[in-house]
N, C-alpha and C positions, 0 to 999 in steps of 0.2 A: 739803476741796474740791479743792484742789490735788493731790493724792494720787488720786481720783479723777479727776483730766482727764488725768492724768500713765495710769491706769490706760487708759480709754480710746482713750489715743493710742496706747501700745501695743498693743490688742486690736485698733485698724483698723490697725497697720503688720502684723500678724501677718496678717490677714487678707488685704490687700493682697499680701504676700509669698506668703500659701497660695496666692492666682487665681491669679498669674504661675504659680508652678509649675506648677498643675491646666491652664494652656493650654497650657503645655509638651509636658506630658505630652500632650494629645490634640490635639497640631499633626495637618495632615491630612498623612494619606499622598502621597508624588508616585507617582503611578501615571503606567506608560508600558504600551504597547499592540504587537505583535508578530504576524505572519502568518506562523505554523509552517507550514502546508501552502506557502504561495506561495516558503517557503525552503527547504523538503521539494523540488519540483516544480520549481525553477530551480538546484538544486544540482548542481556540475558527477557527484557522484559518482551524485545519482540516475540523469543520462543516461548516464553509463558502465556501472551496471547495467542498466538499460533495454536495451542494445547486448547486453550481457553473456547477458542472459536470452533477447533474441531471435536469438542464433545457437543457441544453442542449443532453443531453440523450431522451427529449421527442421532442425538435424540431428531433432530428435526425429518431425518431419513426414516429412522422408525415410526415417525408419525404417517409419512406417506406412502410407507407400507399399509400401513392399516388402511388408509384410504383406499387406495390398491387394491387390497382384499375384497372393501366393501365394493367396489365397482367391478370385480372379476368374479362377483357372486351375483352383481346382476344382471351380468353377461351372461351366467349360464341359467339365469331365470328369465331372459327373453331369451333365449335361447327353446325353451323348454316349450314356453308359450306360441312361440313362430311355429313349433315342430309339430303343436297341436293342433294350431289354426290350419296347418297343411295337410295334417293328417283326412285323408278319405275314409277313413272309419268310422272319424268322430262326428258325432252329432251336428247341425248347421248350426244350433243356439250353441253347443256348447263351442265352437267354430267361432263363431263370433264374440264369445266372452274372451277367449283368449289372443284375438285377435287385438283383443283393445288393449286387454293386459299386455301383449307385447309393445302396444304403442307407448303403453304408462313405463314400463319396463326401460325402452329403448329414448325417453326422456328421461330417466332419472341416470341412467349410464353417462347423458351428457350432460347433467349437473354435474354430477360426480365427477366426468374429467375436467369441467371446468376448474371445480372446488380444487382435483388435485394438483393443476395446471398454476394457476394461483398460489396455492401453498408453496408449491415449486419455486413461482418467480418471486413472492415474495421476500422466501426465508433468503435463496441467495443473496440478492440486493441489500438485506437485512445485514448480511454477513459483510458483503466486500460496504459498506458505508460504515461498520463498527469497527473493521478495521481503518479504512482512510480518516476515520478519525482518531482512531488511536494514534495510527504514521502521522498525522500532523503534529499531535501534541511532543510526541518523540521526536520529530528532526527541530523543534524548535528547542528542547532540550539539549537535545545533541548541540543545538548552533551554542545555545549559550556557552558551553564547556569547549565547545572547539574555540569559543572566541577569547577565554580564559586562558586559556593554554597558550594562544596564539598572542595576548597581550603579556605573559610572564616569558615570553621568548623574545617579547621587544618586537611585534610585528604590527604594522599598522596595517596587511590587509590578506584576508584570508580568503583562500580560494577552494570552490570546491568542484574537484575533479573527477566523480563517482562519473559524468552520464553529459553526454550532449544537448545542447542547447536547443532552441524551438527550431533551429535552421537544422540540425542533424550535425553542428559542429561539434565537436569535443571543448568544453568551455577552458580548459588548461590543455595547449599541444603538447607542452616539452614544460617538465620542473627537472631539478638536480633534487634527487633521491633525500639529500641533508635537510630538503622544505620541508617534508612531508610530515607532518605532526599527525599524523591519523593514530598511531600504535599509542602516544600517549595519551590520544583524546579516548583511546579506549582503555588504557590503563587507568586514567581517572572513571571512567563511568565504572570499571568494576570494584571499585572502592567499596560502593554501595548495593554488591552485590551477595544478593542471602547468601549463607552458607547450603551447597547441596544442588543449588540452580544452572544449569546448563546453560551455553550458547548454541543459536544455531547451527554453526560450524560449517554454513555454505555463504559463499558470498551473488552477487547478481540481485534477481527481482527478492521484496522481501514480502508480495503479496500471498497468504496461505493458502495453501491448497485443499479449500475445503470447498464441498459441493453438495447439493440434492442429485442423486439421481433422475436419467430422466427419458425421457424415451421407450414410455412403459408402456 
């Protein structure tokens, strides 16, 4: 009898000991919560590319002015040329020389919109691809320092809350306001920020708004 209570007090110390451990094991995670777009979009380096991309968005506008020009001047030199080939006044040969001229004319106008048309799609494309490569190199910086911040706060898992998922969910519904480490994932990024350097100071998309015009 003795032997047996002796047995059973150790099968529940054993068990006892097992729970402890088994809770152990599946303590809950401390999850913390992060706004990658809102430190994408207030980072001083995205506004100095934004600057970056928009000068040159307007040299690239001056350029297609000039194109512009050259094609609105040879719009009024078949112009000149139709008006003489119609003209009743003029001579048949000389009728017929400008007649061509306007054809040579009215092909080089649609070079020329081609060429401008192209310059056009080019530089844009140009533009939104210098930046999505920029936004990559910067959210994967961003992640490391959000994941810094987020492991000296004792978090094993870090969530980011800027924007909805491929379904159109929001990837975090509901956090308590105390998760959210974004202010200090920005506070650390501005450590290393020049003296004199501005943020953007809006939050949402952080793609620039730079353009060729068009529709000329």
């Amino acid at each position: 009898m003795l032997k047996s209570l002796k047995l059973l007090g150790a099968l529940a110390a054993l068990f006892v000991s097992g729970a402890a451990v088994s809770q152990a094991q599946v303590a809950a995670p401390k999850i913390v919560v992060v706004d990658m777009m809102k430190l994408l979009d207030e980072h001083y380096k995205t506004e100095e590319q934004k600057n970056k991309l928009q000068a040159d968005a307007e040299k690239a506008s001056e350029e297609a002015d000039r194109l512009l020009g050259e094609r609105n001047a040879l719009v009024e030199e078949y112009k000149e040329a139709l008006e003489q080939s119609n003209n009743p006044a003029t001579r048949a040969e000389v009728k017929d020389q400008a007649r061509e001229q306007a054809e040579i004319k009215l092909q080089e106008i649609q070079r020329k919109n081609n060429e401008l048309q192209s310059f056009e799609a080019n530089t844009r494309n140009l533009l939104q691809q210098r930046f999505q490569n920029f936004k990559t190199i910067m959210l994967e910086e961003i992640s490391k320092i959000a994941v810094e911040v987020g492991k000296r706060k004792g978090a094993t898992l870090v969530l980011d809350k800027s924007g909805p998922n491929l379904l159109g969910i929001a990837t975090v519904v509901y956090h308590d306001e105390s998760l959210d480490i974004t202010a200090e994932v920005e506070a650390e990024i501005n450590r290393d920020r020049p003296a004199g350097s501005s943020t953007a100071g809006t939050s949402g998309d952080a793609t620039p708004s730079v353009s060729v015009p068009l529709g000329r």
